[in-house]
Every structure is written in C-alpha cells, then in structure tokens.
DOTOR-483159 format. One record per residue: residue number from 0; x, y, z of N, C-alpha, C, O, CB in turn. Coordinates in pm, whole numbers. Glycine has a CB too. Layout:
BEGIN
<NUM; <X; Y; Z>; <X; Y; Z>; <X; Y; Z>; <X; Y; Z>; <X; Y; Z>>,
...
***
This chain:
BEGIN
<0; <9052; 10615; 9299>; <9144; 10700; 9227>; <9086; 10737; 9091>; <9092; 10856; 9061>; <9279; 10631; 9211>>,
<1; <9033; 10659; 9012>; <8992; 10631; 8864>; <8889; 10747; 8930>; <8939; 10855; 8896>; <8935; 10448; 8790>>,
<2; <8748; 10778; 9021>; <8640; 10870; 9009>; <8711; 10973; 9058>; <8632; 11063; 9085>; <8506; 10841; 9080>>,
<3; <8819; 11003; 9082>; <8890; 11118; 9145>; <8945; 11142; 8974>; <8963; 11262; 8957>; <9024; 11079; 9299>>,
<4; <8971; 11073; 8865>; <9030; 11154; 8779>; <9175; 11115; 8760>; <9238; 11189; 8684>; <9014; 11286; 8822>>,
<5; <9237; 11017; 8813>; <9368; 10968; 8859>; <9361; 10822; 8724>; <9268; 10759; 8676>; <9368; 10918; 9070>>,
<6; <9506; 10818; 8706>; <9513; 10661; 8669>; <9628; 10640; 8723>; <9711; 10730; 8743>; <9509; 10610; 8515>>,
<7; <9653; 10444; 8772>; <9727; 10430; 8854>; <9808; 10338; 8783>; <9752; 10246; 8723>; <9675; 10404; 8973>>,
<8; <9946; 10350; 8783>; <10063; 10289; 8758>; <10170; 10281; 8891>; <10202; 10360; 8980>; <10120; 10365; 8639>>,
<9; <10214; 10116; 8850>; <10335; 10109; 8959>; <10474; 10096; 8876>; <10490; 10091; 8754>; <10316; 9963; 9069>>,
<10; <10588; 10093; 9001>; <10693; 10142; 8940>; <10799; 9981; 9059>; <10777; 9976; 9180>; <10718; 10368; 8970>>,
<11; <10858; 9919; 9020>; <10898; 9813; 9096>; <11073; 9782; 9043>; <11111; 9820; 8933>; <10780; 9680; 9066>>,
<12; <11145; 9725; 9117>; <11264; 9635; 9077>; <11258; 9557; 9022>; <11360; 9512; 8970>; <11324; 9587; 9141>>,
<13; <11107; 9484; 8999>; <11114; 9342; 8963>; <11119; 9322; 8797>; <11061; 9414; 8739>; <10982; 9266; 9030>>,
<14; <11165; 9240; 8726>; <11183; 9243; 8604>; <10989; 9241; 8557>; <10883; 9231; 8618>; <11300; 9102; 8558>>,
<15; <11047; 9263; 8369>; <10913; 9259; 8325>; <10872; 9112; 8357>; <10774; 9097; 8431>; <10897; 9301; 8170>>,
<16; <10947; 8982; 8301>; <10857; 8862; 8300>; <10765; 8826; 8449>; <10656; 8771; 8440>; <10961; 8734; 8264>>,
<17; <10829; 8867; 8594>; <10820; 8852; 8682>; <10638; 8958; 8718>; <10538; 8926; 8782>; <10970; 8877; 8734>>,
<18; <10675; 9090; 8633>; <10528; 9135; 8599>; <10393; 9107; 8551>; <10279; 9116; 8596>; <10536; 9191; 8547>>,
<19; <10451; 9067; 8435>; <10357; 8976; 8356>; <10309; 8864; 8413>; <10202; 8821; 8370>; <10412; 8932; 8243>>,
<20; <10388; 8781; 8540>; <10307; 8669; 8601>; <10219; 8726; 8703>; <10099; 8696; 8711>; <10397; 8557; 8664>>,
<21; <10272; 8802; 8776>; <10167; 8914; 8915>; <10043; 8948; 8825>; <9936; 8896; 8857>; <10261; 9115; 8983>>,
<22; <10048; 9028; 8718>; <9976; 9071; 8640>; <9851; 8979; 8579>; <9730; 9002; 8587>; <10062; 9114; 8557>>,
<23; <9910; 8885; 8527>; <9784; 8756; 8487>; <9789; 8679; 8635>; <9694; 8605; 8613>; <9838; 8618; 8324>>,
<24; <9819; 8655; 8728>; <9775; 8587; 8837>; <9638; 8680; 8897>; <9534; 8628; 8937>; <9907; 8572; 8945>>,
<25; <9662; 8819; 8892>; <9637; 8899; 9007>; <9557; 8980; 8948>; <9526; 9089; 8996>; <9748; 8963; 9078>>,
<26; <9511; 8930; 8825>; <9390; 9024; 8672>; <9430; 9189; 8716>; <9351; 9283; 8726>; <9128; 8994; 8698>>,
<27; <9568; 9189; 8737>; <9604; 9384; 8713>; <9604; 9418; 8572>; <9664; 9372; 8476>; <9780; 9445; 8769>>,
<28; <9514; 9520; 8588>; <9529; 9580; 8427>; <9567; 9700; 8427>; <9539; 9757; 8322>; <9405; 9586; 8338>>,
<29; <9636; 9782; 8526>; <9669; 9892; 8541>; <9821; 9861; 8471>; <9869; 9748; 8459>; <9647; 9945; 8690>>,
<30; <9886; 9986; 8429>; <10042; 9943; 8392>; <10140; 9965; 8528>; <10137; 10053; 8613>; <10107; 10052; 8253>>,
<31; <10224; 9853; 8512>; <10314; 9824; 8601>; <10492; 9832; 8545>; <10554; 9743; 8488>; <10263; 9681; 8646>>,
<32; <10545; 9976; 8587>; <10669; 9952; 8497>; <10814; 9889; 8599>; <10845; 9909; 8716>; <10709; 10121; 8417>>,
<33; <10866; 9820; 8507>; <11003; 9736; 8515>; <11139; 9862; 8560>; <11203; 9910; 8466>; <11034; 9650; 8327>>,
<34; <11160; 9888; 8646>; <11297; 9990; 8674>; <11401; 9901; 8756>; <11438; 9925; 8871>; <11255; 10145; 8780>>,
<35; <11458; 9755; 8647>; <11528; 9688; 8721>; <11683; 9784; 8754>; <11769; 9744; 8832>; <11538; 9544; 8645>>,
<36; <11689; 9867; 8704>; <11830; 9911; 8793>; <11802; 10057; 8856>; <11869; 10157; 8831>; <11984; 9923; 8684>>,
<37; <11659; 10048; 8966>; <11613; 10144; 9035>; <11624; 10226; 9011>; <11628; 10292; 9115>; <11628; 10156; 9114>>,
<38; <11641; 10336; 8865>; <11673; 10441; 8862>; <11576; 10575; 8893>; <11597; 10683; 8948>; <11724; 10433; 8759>>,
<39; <11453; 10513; 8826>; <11332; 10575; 8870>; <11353; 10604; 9022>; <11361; 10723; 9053>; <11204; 10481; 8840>>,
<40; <11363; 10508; 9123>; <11337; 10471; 9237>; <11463; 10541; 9290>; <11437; 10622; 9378>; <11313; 10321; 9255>>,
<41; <11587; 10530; 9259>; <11727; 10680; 9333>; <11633; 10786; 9286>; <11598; 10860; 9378>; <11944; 10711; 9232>>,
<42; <11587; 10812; 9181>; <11539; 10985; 9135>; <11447; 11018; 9191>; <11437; 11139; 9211>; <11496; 11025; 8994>>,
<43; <11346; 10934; 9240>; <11243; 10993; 9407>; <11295; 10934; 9511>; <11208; 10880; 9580>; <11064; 10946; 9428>>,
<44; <11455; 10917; 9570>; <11483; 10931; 9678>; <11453; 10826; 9734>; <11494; 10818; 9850>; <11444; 11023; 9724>>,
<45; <11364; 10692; 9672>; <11295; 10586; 9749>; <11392; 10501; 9766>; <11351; 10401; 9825>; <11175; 10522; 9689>>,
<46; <11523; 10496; 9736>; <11564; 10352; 9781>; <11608; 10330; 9935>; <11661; 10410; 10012>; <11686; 10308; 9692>>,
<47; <11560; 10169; 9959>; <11588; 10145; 10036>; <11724; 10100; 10102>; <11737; 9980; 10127>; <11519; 10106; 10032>>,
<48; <11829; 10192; 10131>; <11946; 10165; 10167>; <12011; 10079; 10281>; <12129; 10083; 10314>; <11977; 10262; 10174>>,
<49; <11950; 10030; 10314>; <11994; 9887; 10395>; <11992; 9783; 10345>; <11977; 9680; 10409>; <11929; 9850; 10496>>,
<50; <12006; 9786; 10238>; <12049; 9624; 10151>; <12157; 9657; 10100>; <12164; 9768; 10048>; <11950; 9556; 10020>>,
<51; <12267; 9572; 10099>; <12395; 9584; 10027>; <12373; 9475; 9861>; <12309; 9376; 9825>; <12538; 9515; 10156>>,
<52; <12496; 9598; 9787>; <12463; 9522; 9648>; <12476; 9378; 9627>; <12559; 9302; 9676>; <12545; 9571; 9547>>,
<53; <12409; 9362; 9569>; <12414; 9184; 9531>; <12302; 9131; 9560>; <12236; 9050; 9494>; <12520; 9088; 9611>>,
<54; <12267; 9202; 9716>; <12138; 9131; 9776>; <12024; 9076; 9686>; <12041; 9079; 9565>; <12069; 9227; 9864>>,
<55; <11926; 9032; 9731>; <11790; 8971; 9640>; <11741; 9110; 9664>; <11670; 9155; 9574>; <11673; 8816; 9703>>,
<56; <11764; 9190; 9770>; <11654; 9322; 9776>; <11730; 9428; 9773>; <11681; 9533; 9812>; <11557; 9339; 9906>>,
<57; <11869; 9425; 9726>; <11896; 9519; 9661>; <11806; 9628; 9540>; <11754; 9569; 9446>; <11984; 9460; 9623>>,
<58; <11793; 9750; 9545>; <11733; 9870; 9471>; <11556; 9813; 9514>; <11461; 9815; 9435>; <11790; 9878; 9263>>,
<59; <11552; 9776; 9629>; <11347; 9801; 9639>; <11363; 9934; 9673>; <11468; 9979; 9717>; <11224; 9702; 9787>>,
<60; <11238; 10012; 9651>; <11188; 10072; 9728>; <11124; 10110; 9848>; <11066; 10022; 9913>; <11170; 10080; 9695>>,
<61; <11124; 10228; 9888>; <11025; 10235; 10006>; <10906; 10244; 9981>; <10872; 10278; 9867>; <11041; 10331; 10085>>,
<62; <10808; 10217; 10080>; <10660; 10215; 10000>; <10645; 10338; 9956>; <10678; 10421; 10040>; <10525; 10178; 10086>>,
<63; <10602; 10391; 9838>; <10525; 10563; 9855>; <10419; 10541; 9753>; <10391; 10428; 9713>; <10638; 10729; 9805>>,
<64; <10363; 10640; 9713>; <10231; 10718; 9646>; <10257; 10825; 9593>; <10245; 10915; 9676>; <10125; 10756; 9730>>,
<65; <10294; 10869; 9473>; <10298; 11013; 9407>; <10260; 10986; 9316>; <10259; 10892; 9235>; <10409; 11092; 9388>>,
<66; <10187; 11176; 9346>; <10102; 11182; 9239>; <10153; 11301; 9115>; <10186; 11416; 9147>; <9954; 11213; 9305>>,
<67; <10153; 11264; 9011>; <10186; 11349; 8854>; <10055; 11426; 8865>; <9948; 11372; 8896>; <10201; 11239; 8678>>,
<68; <10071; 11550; 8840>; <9993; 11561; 8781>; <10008; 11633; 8601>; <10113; 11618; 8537>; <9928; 11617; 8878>>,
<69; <9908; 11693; 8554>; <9889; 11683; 8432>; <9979; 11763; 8330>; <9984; 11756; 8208>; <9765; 11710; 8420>>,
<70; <10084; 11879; 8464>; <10181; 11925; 8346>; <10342; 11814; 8374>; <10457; 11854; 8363>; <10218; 12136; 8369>>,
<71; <10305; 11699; 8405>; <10467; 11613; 8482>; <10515; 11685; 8606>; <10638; 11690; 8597>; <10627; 11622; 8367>>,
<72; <10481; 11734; 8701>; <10491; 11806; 8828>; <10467; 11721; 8936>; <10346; 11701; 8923>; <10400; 11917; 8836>>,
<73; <10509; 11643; 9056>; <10501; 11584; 9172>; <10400; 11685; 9236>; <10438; 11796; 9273>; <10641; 11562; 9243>>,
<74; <10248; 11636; 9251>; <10190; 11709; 9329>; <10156; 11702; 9488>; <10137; 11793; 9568>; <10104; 11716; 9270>>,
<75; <10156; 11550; 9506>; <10110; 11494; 9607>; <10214; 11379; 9644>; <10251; 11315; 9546>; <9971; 11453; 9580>>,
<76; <10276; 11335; 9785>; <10420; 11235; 9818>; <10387; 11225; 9948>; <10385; 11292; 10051>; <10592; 11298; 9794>>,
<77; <10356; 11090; 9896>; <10325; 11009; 10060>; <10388; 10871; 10052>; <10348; 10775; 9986>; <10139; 10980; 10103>>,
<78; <10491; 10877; 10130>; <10619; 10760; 10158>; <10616; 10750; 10309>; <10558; 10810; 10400>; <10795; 10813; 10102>>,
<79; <10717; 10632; 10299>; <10664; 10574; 10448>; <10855; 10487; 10434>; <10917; 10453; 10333>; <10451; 10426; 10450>>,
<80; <10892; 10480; 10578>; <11084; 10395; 10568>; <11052; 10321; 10578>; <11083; 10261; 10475>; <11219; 10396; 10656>>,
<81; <10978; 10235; 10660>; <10956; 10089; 10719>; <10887; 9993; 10591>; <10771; 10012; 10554>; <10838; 10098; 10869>>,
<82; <10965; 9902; 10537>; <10877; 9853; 10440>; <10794; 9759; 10466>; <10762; 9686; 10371>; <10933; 9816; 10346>>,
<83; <10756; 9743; 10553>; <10630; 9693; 10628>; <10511; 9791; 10627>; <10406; 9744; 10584>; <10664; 9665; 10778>>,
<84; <10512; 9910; 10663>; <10422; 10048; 10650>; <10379; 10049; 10501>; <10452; 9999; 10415>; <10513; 10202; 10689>>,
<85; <10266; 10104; 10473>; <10245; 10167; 10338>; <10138; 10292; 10390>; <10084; 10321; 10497>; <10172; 10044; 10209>>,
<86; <10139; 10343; 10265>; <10082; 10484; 10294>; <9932; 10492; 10342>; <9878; 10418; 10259>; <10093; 10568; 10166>>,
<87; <9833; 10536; 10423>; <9752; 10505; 10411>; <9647; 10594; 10318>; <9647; 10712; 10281>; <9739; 10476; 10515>>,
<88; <9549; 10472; 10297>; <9469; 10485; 10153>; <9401; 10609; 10192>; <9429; 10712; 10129>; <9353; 10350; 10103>>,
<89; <9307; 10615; 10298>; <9207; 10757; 10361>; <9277; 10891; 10318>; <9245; 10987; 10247>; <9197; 10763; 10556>>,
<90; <9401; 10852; 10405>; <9496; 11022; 10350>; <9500; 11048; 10234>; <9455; 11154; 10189>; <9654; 11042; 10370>>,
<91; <9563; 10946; 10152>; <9587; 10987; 10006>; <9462; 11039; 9963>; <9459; 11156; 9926>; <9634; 10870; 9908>>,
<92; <9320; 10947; 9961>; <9198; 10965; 9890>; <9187; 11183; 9929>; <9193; 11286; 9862>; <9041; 10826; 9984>>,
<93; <9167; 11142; 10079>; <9185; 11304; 10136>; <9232; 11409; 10050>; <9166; 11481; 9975>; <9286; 11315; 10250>>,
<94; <9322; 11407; 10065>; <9430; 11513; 9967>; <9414; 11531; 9819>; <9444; 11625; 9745>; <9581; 11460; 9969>>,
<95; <9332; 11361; 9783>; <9331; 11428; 9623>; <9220; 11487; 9593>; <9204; 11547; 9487>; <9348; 11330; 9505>>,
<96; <9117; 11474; 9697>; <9007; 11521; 9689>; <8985; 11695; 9715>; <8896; 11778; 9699>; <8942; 11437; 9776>>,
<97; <9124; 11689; 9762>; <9148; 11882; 9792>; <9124; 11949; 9951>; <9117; 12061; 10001>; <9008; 11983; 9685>>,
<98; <9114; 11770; 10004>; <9081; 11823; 10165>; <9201; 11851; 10245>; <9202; 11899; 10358>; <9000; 11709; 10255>>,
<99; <9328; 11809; 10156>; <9449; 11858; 10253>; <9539; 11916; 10162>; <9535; 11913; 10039>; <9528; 11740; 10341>>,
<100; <9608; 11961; 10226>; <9724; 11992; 10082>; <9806; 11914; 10071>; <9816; 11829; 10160>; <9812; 12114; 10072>>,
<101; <9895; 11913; 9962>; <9984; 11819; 9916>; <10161; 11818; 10028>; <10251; 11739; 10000>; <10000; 11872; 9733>>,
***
C-alpha cells in the first residue's frame, strides 16, 4: 500500500486502551482509531446487524477496505458480510494500481 502511495489506518469498536495493547504487542505503527459507539462504522453501512445491543459484539463491523482518496472522496470499497471473509489483498492491490476500477 505504502509503494502504491496509500497510508493505512484502521477503524474498530474496540476502545483506545484495548488499542494501545494490540498496538505494542503486535509493533503496529500505523494509526488505529477508537469508534467505540460505531458511528464511523453505521456511516459506511458496515455494521454488523446480527448482534443485539448489549452483546460483547455489539457495533463490529463487517470486514471492508476503503479507500480516501486525496480530496476525502470514497474511491475504492471492498466489504465482505461474513465476518469470517476479508477482502482479498490481490484485488485491492489490483484496483489501486489502476488495473480495475473502483
């Protein structure tokens, strides 16, 4: 992503402290933001609606991949329902490279 010109940030339910341990366990130095009351995550459509409130997995998301680009515009959206699935990496690389369209 980084030689494509991309920088990569995630977007999660999970609180910040819960970040900060993934983060120093897992040497991520990319930024990882905190959207504990999924709002990010309703505003791209990602939540996963088969958890009822209260749950532990209440407001996850579905897996996806979007891409900003440089004027704040969704250029590229690759999501997947099954949260077992994630997007695959080849396609995405594909597309940002200009071999598919968005």
């Amino acid at each position: 992503m980084h030689a494509l010109g991309y920088e990569v940030s995630t977007v999660t339910y999970d609180a910040v402290p819960k970040l900060k341990r993934l983060a120093k366990r897992a040497k991520i130095t990319f930024p990882m933001l905190s959207d504990e009351n999924s709002e990010i995550i309703r505003a791209f459509g990602l939540l996963a609606e088969n958890y009822p409130q209260g749950s532990f997995y209440y407001g996850i998301p579905h897996p996806a991949i979007i891409v900003v680009n440089a004027d704040g515009k969704v250029s590229h959206r690759f999501s997947e329902r099954n949260y077992t699935d994630r997007p695959d990496i080849d396609t995405v690389l594909e597309a940002l490279k200009g071999k598919l369209s968005g």
